[in-house]
N, C-alpha and C positions, 0 to 999 in steps of 0.2 A: 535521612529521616532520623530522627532524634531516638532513643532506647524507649524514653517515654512514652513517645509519642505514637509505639508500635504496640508498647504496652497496655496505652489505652485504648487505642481500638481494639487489641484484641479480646478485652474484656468486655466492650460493649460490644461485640460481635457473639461474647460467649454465652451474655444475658440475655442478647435477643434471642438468641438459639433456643437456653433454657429454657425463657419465658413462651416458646411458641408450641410446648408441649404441654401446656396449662390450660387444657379445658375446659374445666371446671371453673375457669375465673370470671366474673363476672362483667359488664363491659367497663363499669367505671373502672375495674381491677385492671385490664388490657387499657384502656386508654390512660391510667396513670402509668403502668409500667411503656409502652408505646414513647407515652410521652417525656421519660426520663430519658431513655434511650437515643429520643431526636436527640433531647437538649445535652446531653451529654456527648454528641457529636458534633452537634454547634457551638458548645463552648469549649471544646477543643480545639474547632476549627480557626473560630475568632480570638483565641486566644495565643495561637500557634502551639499546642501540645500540651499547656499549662494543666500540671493537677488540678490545683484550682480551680481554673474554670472548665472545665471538664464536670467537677463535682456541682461547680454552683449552678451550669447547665443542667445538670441531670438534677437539682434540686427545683430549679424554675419549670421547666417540662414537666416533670411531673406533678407539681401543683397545676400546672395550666390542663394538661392532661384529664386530673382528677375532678376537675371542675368541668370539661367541656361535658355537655349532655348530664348532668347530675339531674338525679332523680326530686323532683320537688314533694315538698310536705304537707 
């Protein structure tokens, strides 16, 4: 396995960690950060390790995340 590629999960292993001690967050807050987290697993995975798509995963997820169940006005 790639240096990277050990690099990047262990970061997103370390932000889910982080983020599962956050109470206080609201759900759209847990379902954007949630959904960073897939997407940045996914686009690791599809990408085979690429920072890139690692980040643009984690940039897709989270907008899709942030949007599921939004509060209407």
């Amino acid at each position: 396995m790639k240096t990277t590629q050990i690099a990047a999960r262990l970061a997103i292993v370390g932000a889910m960690l982080g983020l599962g001690a956050c109470s206080s967050m609201s759900t759209q807050d847990r379902n954007t950060a949630v959904g960073a987290g897939v997407g940045a697993v996914a686009g690791s995975v599809l990408t085979g390790g690429s920072t890139t798509g690692t980040v643009g995963g984690a940039v897709v997820g989270g907008v899709i995340g942030n949007q599921v169940n939004k509060p209407r006005r």
